[in-house]
N, C-alpha and C positions, 0 to 999 in steps of 0.2 A: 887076456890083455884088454885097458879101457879102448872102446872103440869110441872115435868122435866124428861126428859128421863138420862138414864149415863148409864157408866157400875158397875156392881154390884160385891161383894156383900157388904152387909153393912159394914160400915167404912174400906171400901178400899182407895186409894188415890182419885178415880173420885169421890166417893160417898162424900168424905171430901170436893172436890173440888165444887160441888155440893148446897152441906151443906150451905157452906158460902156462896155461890153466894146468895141466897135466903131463908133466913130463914123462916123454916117454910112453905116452899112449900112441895104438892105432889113430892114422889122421885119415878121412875118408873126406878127400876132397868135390865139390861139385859148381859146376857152372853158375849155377845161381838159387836163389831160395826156395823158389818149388822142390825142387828134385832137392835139397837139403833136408827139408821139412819131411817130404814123403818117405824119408829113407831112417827116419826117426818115427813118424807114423808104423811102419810096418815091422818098424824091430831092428833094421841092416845095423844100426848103431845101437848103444848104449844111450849118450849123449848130443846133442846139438847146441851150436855156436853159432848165434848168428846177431847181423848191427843192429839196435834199436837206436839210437841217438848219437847222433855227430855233434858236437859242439857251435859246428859253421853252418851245419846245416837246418839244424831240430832232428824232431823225430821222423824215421823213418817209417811213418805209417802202413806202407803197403803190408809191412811185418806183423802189426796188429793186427790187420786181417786176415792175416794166416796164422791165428791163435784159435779161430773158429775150428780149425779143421783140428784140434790139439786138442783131444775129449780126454786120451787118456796121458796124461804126462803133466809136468809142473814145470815151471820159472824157479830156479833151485838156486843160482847164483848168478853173478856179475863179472865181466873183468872189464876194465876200463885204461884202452892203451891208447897213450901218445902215438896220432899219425904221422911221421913225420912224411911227406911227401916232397918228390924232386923230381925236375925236367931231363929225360934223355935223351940221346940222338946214337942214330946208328955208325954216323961218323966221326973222327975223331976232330977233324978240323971243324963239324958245322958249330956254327952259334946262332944265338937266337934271332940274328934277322934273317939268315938261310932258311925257316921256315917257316911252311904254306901250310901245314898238315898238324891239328894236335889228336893222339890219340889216347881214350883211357877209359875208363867204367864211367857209367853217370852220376854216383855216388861226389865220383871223384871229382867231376866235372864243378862239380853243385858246391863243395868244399873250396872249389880255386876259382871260383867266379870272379873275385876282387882281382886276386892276381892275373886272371888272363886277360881281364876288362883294360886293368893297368896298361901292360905292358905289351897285346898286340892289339892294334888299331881295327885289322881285319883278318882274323885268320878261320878256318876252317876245322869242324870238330867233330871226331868221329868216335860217339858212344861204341863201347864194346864190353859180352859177357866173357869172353873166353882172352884174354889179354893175351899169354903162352902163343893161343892162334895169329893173331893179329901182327904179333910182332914178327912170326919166322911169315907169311905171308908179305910184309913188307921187307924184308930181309930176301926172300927168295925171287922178289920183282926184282930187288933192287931200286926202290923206289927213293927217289934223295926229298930234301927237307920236310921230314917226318920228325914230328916230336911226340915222348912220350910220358906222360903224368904216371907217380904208381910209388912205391916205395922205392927207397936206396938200393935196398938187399932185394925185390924182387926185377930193377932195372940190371944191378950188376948178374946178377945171376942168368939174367939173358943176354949176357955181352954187351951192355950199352955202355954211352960215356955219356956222365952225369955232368953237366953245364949248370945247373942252378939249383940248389937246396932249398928246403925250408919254403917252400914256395905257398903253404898255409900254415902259416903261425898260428899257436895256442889252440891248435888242432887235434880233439881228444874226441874217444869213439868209444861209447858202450853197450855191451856185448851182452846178448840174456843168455843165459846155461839151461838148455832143457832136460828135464832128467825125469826117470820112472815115478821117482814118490816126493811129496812132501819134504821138504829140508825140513830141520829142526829148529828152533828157535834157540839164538844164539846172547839175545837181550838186546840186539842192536838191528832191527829188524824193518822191512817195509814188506805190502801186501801187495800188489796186483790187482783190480779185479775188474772183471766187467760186465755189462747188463746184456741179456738177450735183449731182442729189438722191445721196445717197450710202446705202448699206449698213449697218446699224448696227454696229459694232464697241465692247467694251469700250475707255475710255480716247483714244477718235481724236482726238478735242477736243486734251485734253489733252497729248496726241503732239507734232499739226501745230503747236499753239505753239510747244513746247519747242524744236523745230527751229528757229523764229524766234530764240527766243529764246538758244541756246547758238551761237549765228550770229554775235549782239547785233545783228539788227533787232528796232527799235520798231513795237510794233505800235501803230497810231494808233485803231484802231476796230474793234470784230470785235461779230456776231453769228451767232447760227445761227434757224432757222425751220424749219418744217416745207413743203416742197413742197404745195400746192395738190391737184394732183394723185395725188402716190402717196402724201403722206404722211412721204416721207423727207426725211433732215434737210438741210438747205443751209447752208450757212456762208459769212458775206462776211465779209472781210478787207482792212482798208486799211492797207498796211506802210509803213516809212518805204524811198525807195529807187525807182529807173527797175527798170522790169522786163531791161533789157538792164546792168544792173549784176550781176558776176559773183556775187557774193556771193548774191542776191535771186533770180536765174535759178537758182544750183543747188539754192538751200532748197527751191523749186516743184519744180523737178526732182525731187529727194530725196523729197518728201512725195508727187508723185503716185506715184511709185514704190517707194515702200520701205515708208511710213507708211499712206496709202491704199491702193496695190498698185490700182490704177484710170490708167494713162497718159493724158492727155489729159482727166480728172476736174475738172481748174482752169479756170476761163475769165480771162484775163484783162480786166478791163471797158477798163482804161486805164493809163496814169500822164502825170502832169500837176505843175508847179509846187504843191509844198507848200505846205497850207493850215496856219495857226497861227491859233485861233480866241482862242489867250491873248495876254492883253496882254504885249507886250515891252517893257523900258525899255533893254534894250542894244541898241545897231545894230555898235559895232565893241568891237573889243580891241588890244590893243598888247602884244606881250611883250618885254622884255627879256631876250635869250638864245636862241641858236638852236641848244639842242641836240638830241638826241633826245627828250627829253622833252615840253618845246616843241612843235618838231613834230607830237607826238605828242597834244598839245591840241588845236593849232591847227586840225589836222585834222579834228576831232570839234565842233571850235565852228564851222566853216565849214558842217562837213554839216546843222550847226542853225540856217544862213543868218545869220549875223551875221558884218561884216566881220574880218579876222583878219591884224594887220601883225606879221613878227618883225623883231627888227633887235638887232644884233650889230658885236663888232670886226669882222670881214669886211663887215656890209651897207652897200648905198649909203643906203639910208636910215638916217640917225643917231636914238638912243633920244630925243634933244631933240626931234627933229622929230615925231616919233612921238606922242610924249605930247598936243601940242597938235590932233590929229588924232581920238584914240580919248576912248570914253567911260569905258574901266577901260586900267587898266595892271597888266599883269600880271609879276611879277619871279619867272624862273626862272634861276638859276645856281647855281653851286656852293654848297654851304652857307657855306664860310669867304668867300664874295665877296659873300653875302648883302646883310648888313648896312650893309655901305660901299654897294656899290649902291644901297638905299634911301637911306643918306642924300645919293650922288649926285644920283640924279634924282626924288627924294620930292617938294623946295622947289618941281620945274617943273610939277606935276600940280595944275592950278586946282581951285576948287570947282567942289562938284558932279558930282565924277569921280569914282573908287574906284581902290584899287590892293591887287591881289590877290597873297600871297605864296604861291608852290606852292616851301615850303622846310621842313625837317626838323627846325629848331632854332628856338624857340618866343618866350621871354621876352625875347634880346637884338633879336631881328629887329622883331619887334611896337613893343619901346620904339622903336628907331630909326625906323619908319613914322611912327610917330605921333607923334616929338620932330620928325620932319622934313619933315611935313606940312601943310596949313590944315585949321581944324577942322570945315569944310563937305568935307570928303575922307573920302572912307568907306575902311574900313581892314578887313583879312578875310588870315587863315593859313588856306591848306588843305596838309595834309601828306598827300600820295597815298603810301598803300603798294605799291605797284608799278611796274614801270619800263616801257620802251617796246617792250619786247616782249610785255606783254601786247594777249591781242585785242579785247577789252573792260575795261570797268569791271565787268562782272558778277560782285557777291559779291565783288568786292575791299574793303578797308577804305580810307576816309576820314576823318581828321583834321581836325575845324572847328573852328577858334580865335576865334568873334567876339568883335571888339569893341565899346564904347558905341559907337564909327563907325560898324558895320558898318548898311547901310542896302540898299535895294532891292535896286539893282547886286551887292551882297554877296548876298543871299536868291535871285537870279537865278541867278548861277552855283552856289549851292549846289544849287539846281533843279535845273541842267542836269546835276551830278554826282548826286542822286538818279533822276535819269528817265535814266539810263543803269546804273542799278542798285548802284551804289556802297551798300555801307554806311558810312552816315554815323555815326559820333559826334565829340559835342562837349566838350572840356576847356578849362579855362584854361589859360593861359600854362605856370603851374608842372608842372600836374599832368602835362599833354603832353609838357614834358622828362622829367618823374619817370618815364613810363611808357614813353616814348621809350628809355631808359636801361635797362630792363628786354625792351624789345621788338628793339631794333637795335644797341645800342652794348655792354654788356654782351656777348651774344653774339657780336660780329665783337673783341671784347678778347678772349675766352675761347678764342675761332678761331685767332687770330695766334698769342697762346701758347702753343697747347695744338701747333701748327706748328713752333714754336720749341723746347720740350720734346721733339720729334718728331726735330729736326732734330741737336740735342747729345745725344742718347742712343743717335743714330745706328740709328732705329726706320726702316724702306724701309716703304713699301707695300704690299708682300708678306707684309711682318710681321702688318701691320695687320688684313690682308685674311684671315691665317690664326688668328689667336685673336680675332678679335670675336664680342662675343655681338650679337644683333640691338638690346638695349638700348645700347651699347656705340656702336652703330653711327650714331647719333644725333648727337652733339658732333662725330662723326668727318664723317659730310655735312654737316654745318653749316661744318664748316673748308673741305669743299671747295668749296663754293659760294662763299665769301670768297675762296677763292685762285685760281678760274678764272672770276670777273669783273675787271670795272676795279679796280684796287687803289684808284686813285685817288677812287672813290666813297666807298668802305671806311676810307680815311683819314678823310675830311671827317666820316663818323659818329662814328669816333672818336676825331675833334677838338673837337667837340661842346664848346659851353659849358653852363649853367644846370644844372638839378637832373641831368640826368643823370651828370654828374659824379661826386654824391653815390652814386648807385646803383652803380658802378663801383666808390668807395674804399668804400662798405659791403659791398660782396661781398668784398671781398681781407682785409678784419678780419673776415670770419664765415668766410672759409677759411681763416684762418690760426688762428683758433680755433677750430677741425673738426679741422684736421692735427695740433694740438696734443694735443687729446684722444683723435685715435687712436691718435698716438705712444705715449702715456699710457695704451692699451687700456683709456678707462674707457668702456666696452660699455652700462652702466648707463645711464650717464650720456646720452651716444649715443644711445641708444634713445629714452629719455626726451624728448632735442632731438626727433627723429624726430616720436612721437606729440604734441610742440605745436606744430610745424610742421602735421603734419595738419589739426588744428582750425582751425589761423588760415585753411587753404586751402578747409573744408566739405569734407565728404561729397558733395556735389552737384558740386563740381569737380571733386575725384579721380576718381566714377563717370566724368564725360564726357570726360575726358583720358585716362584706360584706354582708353575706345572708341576713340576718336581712334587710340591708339597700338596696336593689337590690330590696328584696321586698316590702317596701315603698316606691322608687323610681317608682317602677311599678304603685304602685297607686296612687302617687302624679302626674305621668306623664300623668293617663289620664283625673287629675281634672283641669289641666293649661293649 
């Protein structure tokens, strides 16, 4: 039979927590976490149960440091159980101004602080490990206005009368499982780990994230502390990720030896089924479109454990079916299929649902969701500027178009594009094409042409490459990255309906009244446009776009 170690006594929160991990196992109760710990050190158990984090309270650090003494054994799983916690008394008529006396674990103390701060003025509080003892010792005095803090089921269970419930709200405790070997890597995974006492270095801290973080692992939880003993500093780290995922093994890698310069510096404590202490309201998604991009989502909403169907002209599963299945519906295709597709399958997306557009063209798409939708259906544009070869969202921009719809489900996956480090901004409909127009469509117009000019004046490449100035060189990489991608992406931007449009025929009437006036060598004049173009752009934008381009120039200067 499993044997598990926790703390005691029966039907207390660990014992609960316990319970359910393993039904039906040996439960090998103990006063408190040493002699729990120790009796998983030497073998008496199988398993150990015990609190790393209270919601009211944080982390329970003393526990971390007793993962030092844990050479041979892993952090294997999680369980994460609602406290619910309630006041009892020994008699049946006391109430709460009858007493003088509260008794309970310190745990417990530290989770009901607001509540007893509340509601006694001045009362009297007496920490205890052994709760079972406590109570039949004031039971055996006879001692009157005793109160006692603990669970429902372990107050009834010792004969009390429960006077108050619920007495910490939104109260949740989680629990590490320690076990002989290695869990498995299940896809939805976090690490554990942490440094022997370390050397002080300028910047280390600082470093070994970085490495995480230009990686794009999440990092779930990190501190550092000072070693007991020497003094030096230790750092724990809970990463998103199995420690045998390649990406997560080489960062380790990488930092004990490049960063740290210490090999074998890490321990790892475990990895185990990720824990999500935040409330979720999505469980699946549904895209329509399986391209790369797609993919390229789906991937990343799986890794944050939420169901994830695509389905497409090729899939066996049809977008119909699909829809009555997921809680958002997601529409990725091409920008000119956009719109019809919403209003395809808009009408099948019940309430209560969300349908999320990750599309590039603003105002038409939007109206058609929401002409072709119920008004209990939440409606959300996110325009991602990058494609599917990036390796992250880090420092990439995003584009959020809420609507009056947009609702949880909408606020959820914008989460999920902020906690992977997206920057986010938000425009309306209009403003999105207008800026769209200036950011993608504008310059892939300006590209084709300036190709086209290239191509009847019969300019080669070589030409190109022999009178460019570094400024020069700009328009000219801008065309080539238009013409050695998919044309066909390149088209659909600049197919583009709404205000982008407009940015497009305003540029061709201010260049052809520039050409005019050069033709016309009026210099004065010229100038003059020049210096109130300045101003409209600030001083403050010029400076930082000079940097910007000084630094590019740098590096274009030593590839020519």
């Amino acid at each position: 039979m499993l044997t598990i170690a926790t703390l005691g006594p029966v039907n207390s929160h660990a014992w609960q927590a316990a319970s359910r991990y393993a039904t039906g196992a040996d439960l090998k109760l103990y006063p408190h976490t040493k002699a729990l710990v120790q009796a998983f050190i030497s073998g008496e158990v199988q398993l150990a149960i015990v609190p790393i984090y209270n919601t009211r309270e944080g982390e329970n650090k003393q526990y971390f440091r007793l993962f030092d003494k844990i050479r041979s054994g892993y952090w294997i799983d999680n369980i994460v159980l609602d406290s619910h916690l309630s006041l009892g008394v020994f008699a049946a008529d006391e109430r709460i101004a009858d007493l003088e006396l509260l008794i309970g674990r310190p745990s417990v103390f530290r989770q009901c602080e607001e509540y007893i701060g509340n509601l006694f003025d001045d009362i009297a509080l007496m920490s205890v490990q052994d709760m079972e003892r406590a109570i039949g010792e004031v039971r055996q005095q006879g001692l009157a206005g005793r109160g006692v803090i603990d669970s429902e089921e372990m107050l009834r269970a010792n004969g009390l009368h429960i006077i108050e419930r619920e007495v910490a709200p939104h109260n949740r405790t989680r629990y590490a499982v320690l076990g002989p070997e290695l869990a498995v890597a299940t896809g939805y995974d976090a690490t554990a780990l942490v440094t022997e006492p370390l050397d002080d270095r300028v910047g280390m801290l600082v470093d070994i994230l970085g490495e995480f973080s230009r990686r794009g692992i999440n990092i779930l939880d990190m501190r550092s502390e000072s070693d007991i003993k020497t003094q030096k500093l230790q750092i724990y780290i809970e990463a998103e990720g199995h420690i045998h995922d390649q990406v997560l093994s080489e960062a380790v890698h990488y930092i004990e030896h490049r960063v740290i310069q210490q090999p074998g510096v890490i321990r790892v404590l475990g990895s185990f089924p990720r824990v999500d202490m935040r409330t979720k309201h999505i469980r699946s998604l549904g895209f329509i479109g399986t391209g790369d991009m797609s993919r390229w989502f789906a991937d990343r909403l799986e890794n944050e454990g939420y169901r994830v169907l695509l389905t497409g002209r090729s899939t066996r599963l049809r977008p119909e079916e699909m829809i009555e299945e997921v809680d958002v519906v997601v529409v990725c295709v091409p920008i000119s299929a956009t719109a019809d597709t919403v209003r395809r399958y808009g009408p099948l997306i019940g309430d209560g649902k969300a349908l999320i557009l990750l599309a590039g063209e603003s105002e038409t798409t939007l109206q058609a969701a929401l002409e072709s939708t119920g008004e209990e259906v939440e409606v959300m544009l996110v325009h991602n500027l990058w494609g599917p070869q990036a390796a992250t969202m880090k420092d990439k921009n995003a584009i959020v178009v809420r609507t009056p719809r947009s609702g949880r489900f909408c606020s959820e996956f914008e989460a999920f594009l902020y906690k992977h480090g997206a920057d986010i901004y938000h425009d309306s409909p209009s403003k999105h094409d207008l800026l769209m127009g200036v950011g993608q469509k504008l310059p892939t117009v300006i590209s084709v042409a300036l190709a086209m000019t290239l191509e009847e004046n019969r300019i080669t490449a070589d030409d190109i490459a022999s009178h460019c100035t570094l400024t020069s060189l700009y328009p000219i990489l801008a065309m080539a990255r238009v013409h050695s991608q998919n044309p066909q992406t390149y088209a659909e931007i600049m197919a583009t309906s709404g205000d982008s449009r407009k940015i497009v025929r305003d540029f061709a009437r201010n260049m052809q009244r520039v050409i005019e006036m050069a033709d016309a060598a009026r210099i004065t004049e010229l100038s003059k446009l020049i210096n109130t173009n300045s101003t409209h752009l600030t001083r403050d934008f010029l400076e930082a776009r000079m940097a910007q381009a000084k630094a590019v120039d740098e590096v274009l200067g030593r590839m020519i």
